[in-house]
N, C-alpha and C positions, 0 to 999 in steps of 0.2 A: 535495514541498517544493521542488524545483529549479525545477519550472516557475515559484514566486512569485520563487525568486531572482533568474530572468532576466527577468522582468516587470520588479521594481524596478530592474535595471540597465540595461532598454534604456530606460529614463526618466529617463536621467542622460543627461548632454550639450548638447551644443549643437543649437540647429534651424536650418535652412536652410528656404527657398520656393524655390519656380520657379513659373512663370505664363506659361501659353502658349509654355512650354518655353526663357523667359529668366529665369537664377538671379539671383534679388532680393539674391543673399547671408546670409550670417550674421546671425540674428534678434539682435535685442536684448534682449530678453524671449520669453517661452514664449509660439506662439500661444493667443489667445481664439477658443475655438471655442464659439457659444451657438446650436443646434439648438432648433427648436420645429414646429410644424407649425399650419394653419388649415386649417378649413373652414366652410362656409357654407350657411344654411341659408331653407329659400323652401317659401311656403305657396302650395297651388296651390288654386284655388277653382274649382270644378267644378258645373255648376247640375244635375247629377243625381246625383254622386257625392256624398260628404260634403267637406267640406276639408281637405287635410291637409298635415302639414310634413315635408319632407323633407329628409334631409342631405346635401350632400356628398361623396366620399370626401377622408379627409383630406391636405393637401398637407404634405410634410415641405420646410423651407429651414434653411438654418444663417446667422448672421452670422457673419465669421470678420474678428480685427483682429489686424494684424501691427506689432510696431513692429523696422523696419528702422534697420539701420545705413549702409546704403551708400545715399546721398541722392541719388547721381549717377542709380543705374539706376531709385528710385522716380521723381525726377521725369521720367527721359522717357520713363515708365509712364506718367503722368498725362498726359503732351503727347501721348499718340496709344492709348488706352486700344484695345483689341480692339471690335468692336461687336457680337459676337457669345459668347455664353457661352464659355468655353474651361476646359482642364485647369488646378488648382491643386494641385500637389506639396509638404508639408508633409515633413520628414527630419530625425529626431532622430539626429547623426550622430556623438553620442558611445558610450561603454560597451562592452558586446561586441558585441551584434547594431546593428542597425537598422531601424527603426519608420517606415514612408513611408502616412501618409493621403492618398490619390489623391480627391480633386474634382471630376468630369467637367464640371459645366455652373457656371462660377463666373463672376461679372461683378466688374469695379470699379466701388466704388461713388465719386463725383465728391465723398467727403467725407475730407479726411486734417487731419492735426496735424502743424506741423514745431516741433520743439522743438530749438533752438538749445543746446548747451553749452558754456561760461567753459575746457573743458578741453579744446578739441575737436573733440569726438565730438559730432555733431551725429543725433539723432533723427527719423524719420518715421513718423508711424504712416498706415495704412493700413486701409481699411476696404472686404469684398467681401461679397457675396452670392453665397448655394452656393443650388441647387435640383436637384433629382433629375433625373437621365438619359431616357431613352426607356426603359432596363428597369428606370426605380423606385428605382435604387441614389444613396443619395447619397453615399456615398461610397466608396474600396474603401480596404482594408488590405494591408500585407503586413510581414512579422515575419521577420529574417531573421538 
């Protein structure tokens, strides 16, 4: 029963990002993280064999949507974006432990939302693509 205690408490808190090892700051909302995977599939036609369809192995990607509070460091994300996949750091930094989902191969994608507030606290969301590493992993954990 303790281990569900510490489950429900390291999921209280605050999240933080990093991206390519510069901290985006404190999340405004909890990230969207929506995992799926594809594969595809191709009929090979052969004049002595029979015809047949093949599949894929399947690919796993995540889309993952942050909406940041610190508008300074998202936009000069966007003005010089990585051109190459890099690490995205996900940190739930409240409760007793700490919960960090590690990303290895994550892009920005060239589509965000900036939401203006009458109070403010001005909003930016952010939208990246996850794809698996060289050893299949998309992403790592660690529980502390």
């Amino acid at each position: 029963m303790s281990n569900l205690k510490d489950l429900l408490e390291v999921r209280r808190g605050q999240f933080r990002a990093e991206y390519d090892g510069n901290d985006l700051g404190e999340l405004a909302a909890p990230p969207e993280i929506k995992a799926g995977y594809e594969s595809a599939s191709f009929v090979i036609h052969d004049p002595v064999l029979l015809s047949r369809t093949l599949e894929s192995d399947a690919e796993l990607h995540a889309a993952i949507t942050l909406k940041l509070k610190s508008l300074n460091r998202a936009l000069s994300l966007l003005d010089s974006p990585p051109s190459e996949p890099v690490v995205l750091k996900l940190r739930n930094t409240g409760g007793n432990g700490e919960l960090v989902l590690t990303f290895p191969a994550v892009k920005l994608l060239p589509v965000w939302e900036f939401a203006p507030g009458f109070s403010g606290e001005h909003l930016i969301t952010l939208k990246f693509s996850a794809e698996c590493d060289s050893k299949g992993k998309l992403f790592y954990y660690s529980c502390t």
